[in-house]
N, C-alpha and C positions, 0 to 999 in steps of 0.2 A: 551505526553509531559513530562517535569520533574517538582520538586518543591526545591526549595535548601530550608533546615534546617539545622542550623548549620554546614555548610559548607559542608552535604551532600545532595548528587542531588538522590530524590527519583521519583521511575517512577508515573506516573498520565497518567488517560486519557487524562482530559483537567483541566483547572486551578481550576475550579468548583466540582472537583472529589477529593477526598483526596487518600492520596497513602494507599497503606496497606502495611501488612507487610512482609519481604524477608518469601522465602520458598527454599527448595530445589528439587532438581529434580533427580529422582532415573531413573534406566531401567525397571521398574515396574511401571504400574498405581500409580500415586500418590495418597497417603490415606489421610484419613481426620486428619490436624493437628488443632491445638488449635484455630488457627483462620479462617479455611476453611467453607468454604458449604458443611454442609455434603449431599453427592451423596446418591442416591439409591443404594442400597448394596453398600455402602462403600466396601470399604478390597476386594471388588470380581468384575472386572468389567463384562459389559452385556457383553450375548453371543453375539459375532460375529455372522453375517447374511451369509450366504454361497455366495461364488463368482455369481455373475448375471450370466444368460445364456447370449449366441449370440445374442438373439432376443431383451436381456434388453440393451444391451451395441451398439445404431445402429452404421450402418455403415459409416465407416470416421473418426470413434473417434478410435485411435491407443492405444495403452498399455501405460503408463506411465514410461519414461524415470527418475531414478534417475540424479537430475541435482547437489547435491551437496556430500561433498567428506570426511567431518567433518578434517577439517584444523589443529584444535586444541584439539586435543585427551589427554594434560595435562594442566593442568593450574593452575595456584597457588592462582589465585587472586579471588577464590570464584564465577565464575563467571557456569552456568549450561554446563558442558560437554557435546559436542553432540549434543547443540540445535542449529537447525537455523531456523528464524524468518523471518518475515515480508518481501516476496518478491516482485520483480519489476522487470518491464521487459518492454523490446522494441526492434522493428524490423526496419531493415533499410530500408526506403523509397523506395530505387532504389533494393534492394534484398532480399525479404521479409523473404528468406529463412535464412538471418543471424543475426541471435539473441544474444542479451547480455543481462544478470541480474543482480541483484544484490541483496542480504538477509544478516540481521546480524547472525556472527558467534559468539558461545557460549551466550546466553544471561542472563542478569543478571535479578534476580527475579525483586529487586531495580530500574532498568531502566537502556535503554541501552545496550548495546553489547563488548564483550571483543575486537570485531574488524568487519570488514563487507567486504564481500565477492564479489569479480565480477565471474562471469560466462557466458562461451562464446561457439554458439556453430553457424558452418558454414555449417549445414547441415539439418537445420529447425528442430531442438531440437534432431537428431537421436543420437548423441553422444555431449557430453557437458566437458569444461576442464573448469578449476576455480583456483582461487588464491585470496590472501588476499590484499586488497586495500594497492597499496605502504605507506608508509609514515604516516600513518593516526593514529593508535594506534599504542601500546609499541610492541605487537606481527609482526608488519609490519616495524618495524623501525620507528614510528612516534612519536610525543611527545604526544598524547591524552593517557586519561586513558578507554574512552569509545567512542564506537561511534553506532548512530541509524541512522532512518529514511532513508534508503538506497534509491534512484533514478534516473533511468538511463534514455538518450534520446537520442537518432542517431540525428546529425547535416551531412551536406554535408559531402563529399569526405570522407565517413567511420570515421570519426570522430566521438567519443563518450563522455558523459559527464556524472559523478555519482556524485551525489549531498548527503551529509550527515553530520549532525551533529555530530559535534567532541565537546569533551566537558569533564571538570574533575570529580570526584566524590568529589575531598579532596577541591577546590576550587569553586569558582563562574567562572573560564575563562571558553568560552563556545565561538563557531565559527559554522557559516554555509559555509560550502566548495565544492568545485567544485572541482576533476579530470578530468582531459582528456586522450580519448587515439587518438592518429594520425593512429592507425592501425586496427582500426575497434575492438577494445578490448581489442588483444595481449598483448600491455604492456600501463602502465599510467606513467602520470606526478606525481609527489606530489601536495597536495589538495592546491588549491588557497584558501585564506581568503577573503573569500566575505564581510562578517560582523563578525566584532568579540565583544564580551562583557566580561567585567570584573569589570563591576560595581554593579553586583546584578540580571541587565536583562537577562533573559533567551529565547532564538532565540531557535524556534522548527519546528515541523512540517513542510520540506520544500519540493518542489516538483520545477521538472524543464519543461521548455518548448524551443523548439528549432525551428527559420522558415526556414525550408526545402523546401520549393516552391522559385523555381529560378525567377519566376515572380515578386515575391515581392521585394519592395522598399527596404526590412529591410532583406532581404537572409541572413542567417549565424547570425542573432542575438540569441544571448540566455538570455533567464529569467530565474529569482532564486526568487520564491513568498515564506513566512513565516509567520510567527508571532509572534513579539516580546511579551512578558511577560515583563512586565515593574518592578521594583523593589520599594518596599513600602509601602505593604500591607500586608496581610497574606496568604499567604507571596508575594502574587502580585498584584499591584492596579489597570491596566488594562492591556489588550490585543492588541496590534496592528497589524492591517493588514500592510504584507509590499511586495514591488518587488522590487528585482533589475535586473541591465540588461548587459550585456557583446555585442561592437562591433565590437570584434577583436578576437575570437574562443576561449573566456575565458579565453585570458589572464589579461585582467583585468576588473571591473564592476565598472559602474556608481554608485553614492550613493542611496543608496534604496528611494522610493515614497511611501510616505505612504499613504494608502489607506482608512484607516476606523480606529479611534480612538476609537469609543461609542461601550462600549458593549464587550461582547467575541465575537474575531475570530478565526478561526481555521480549519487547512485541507483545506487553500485557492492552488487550482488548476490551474496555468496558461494553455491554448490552443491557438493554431493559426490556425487560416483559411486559408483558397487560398489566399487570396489576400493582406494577411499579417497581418489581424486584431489578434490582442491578446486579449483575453477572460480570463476573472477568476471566478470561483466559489469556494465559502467558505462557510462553518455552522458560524453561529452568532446568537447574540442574543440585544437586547435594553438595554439593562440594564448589566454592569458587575459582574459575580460572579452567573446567571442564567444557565439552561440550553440548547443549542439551540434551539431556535423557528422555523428557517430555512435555507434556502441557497438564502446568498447574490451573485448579477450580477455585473462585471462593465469591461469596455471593451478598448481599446487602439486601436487609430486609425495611432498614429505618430510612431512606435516602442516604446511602452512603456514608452514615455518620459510623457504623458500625460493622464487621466484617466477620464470615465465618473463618475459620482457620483453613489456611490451604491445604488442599489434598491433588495428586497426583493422581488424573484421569486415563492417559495414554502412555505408552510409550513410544519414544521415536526412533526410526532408522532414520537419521537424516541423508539426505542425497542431494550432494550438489550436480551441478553441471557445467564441465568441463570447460573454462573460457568465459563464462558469464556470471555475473552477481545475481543471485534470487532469491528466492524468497524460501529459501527451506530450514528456515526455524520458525518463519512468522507464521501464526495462525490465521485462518481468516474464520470470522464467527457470527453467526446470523441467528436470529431469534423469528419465529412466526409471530405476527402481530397479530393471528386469531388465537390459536391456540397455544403458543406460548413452547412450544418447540424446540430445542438450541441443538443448532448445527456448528459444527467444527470440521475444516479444512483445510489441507495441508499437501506437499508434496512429499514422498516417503519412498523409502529404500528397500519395504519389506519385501513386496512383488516380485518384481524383478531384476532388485539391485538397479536398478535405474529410475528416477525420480518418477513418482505416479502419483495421479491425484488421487486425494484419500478421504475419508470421513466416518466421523463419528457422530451420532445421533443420542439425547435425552430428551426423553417424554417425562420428564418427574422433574424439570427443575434441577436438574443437575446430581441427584440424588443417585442415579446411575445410567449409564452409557452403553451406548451398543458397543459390540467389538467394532476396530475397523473396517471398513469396505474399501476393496478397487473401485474408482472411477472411471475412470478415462481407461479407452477403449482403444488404443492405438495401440501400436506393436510394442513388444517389452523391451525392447533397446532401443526405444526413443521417449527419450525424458518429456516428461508433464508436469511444468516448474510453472511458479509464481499463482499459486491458486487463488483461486475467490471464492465466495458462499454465497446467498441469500436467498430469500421467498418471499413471494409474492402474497397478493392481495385473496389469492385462490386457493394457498396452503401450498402451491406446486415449492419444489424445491432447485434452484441450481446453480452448476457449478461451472467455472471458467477456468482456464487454462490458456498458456502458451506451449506449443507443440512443435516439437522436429519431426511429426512424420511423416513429411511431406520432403524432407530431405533426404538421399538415400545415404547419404555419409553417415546423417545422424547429427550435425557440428552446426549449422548455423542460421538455416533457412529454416523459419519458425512462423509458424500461422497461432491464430485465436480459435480456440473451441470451449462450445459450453455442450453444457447436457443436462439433461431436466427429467425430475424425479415425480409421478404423478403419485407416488403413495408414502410421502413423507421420509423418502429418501433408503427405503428399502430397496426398491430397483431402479433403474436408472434407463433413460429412451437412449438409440445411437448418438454418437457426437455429433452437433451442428458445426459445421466450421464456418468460423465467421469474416473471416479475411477472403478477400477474393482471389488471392494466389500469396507466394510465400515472400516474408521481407530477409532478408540478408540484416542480423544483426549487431553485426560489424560494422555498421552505419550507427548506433548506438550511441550513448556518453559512453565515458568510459569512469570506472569506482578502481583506481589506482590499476591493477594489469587486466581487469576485466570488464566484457561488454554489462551496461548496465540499463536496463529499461525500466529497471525499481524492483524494489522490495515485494510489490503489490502492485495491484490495479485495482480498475472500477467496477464493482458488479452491483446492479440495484435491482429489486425486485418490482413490478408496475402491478397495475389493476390485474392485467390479461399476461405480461410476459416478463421478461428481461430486458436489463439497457447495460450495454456493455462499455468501459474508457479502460484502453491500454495505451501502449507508446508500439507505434508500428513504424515503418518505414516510405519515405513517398520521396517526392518533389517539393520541392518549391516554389510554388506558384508566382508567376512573372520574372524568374531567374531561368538561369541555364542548370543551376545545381537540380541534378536528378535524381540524386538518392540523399536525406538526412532522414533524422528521429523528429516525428511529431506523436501528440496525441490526436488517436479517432476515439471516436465513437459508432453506437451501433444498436440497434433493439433488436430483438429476437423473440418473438410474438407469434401466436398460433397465426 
């Protein structure tokens, strides 16, 4: 999220985290500057680990697809060349094979992004084309100076919808917006104003949800859940949970509902079930200006128009990781489209004090939850940050990860792993690793003193498997630069 000082908006994890300070980004591991963590051998990073055999990489999991193109190869406005950030992703209901994303391009150390990218590919990730969100920043023709929080969702008839915060650096205006595209990606509208502020409040963290089930009452509704930062404090006095809802294929939305005033919230996740119910889960906390305690529940029976009272389902050890921005308050949360299922995922401290993937499971609609479970199967001093969830067309369930166990420090060289659950997430098959050897995350954006690959990534669930979008490390195709941050992708299939 951000923090406005003096009319500039600096980036933050959550209101409770103070920003630090810009940094830039070379094509060489970044070294230790005046206000960094210094690394183990600074100035030198670790050796690379040699490519995996055949036997470590099993079968199903395909080579990884460069999905992004770097749009923006000059830029005047300070912003890191060459980075893209925090992806999202989703597969169309009716054709699982065709995928869109969406990740911010060039990101600023400060917060935000110089503009934010969709990506589309009709061939279950084999080949991928991408363009800069119409309208939306200065580099796309739009009037923003920045834009984050990029997330996409398939509605009926290939219809698409990319949700992100537009917002100034030199001002307090600041909007959560919806694109559509009518062509399964192709081409967009300019971004609708869902809510806009220009008083102080700061609208962040937004995620969308779309009811694809022709059964339902509410088909073709769309959600846009957030959280307002209220203006008055230092610099915020509280948090609110909010949705709003669209029904009429986003052309316009009802006035946001507000959910939960007490307390910080944040990385609230709308879901919809078979039968139209809308579900949300968020991190929060009792008391504002804390750190999360855990993930709040609360659920819509009418389309949205009405909401049960929040209740607290989990508790959290949160566990960051030492050097880099992740994801460990944000939930990730997935609903089975047969059986109606809802999965929560997280990275967590209880295990072994060091971040591990986690999950909770409800069979009743949210009515009750399983205890937590370990996930990820790698060694207990090597963190499993920035989680993912979802399932598939088969009920299988799984889960993704970025992973240091392939580095023996433990610090920087981080692979992709998922793992897949054949009995609704009771037990869990060994981890697949999805990366073919380990990237060096010090090539990364950078989110004020630390490595940033996003909040999140891509996990979607297909007919038969998974399709995975992170931000990993490579080349540059037709340059001499050999290491930068792009988005891949990847399927992972029997």
């Amino acid at each position: 999220m951000q923090k406005i000082v003096g009319g500039v908006v600096l980036a933050l994890v959550l209101s409770w985290v103070a920003a630090a300070p810009a940094a830039s980004v070379t094509q060489t591991p970044l070294q230790q500057g005046p206000h960094d963590r210094a690394p183990r051998g600074a100035g030198k990073p670790p050796a690379r680990p040699a490519a995996p055999s055949a036997a470590t990489r099993q079968a199903g999991v395909s080579e990884p697809v460069r999905a992004s193109t770097d749009l923006l190869l000059s830029d005047a406005a300070g912003a890191q060349l060459g980075t893209q950030a925090e992806p999202h992703l989703a597969a169309d209901p009716a054709d699982p094979s065709h995928l869109v994303a969406g990740w911010q391009e060039n990101r600023y150390s400060t917060g935000g992004a110089r503009a934010v990218t969709y990506g589309v590919s009709t061939d279950g990730g084999r080949t991928w084309t991408d363009g800069l969100l119409p309208s939306s920043t200065a580099p796309s023709g739009g009037p923003w100076q920045r834009a984050t929080d990029p997330w996409v969702e398939f509605g009926p008839e290939k219809r698409v919808y990319f949700a992100s915060l537009l917002y100034n650096a030199s001002n307090p205006d600041n909007a959560m917006c919806v694109s559509v595209s009518t062509d399964g990606g192709v081409t967009w509208g300019s971004p609708e104003k869902v809510f806009r502020s220009t008083n102080g409040d700061f609208n962040d963290k937004e995620a969308l949800a779309v009811d694809t089930f022709p059964s339902s009452k509410h088909y073709g509704n769309v959600y846009l859940a957030w959280d307002i930062n209220k203006a008055g404090g230092q610099p915020f006095s509280a948090q609110h949970a909010v949705i709003a809802r669209s029904t009429d294929g986003g052309q316009t939305y009802k006035a946001p509902v507000v959910l939960r005033t007490k307390g910080n919230n944040v990385g609230l996740l709308p879901r919809v079930g078979p039968d139209g119910t809308v579900y949300m889960v968020w991190a929060g906390n009792k008391k504002y200006g804390l750190g999360p305690e855990g993930f709040y529940f609360s659920k819509s029976t009418n389309g949205g128009r009405k909401w049960s009272k929040p209740r607290q389902i989990v508790n959290l050890d949160m566990a960051a990781v030492p050097g880099l921005r992740t994801g460990e308050f944000v939930p990730s949360f997935a609903v089975d489209r047969a059986s109606g299922a809802l999965y929560v995922a997280w990275q967590d401290g209880r295990w072994t004090g060091t971040a591990q993937a986690t999950l909770i499971v409800s069979l009743d609609g949210g009515a009750t939850w399983s205890e937590p479970m370990r996930v990820s199967d790698g060694p207990g001093d090597a963190a499993a940050f920035t989680v993912s969830v979802a399932a598939n067309a088969r009920g299988d369930v799984g889960v993704s990860y970025y992973s240091l166990r392939n580095d023996p420090d433990r610090d920087w060289l981080a692979d992709v792993y998922m793992q897949v659950s054949r009995d609704g997430g009771l037990t869990f098959e060994p981890a697949q690793r999805i990366t073919p050897s380990s990237f060096d995350v010090r090539f990364t954006a950078r989110a004020g003193n630390a490595y940033f690959p996003g909040d999140y990534t891509g996990l979607v669930g297909t007919s038969t498997g998974f399709h995975l979008l992170w931000v990993g490390v490579g080349p540059r195709p037709g340059t001499e630069v050999t290491a930068q941050p792009d988005v891949f992708s990847a399927p992972a299939t029997e």
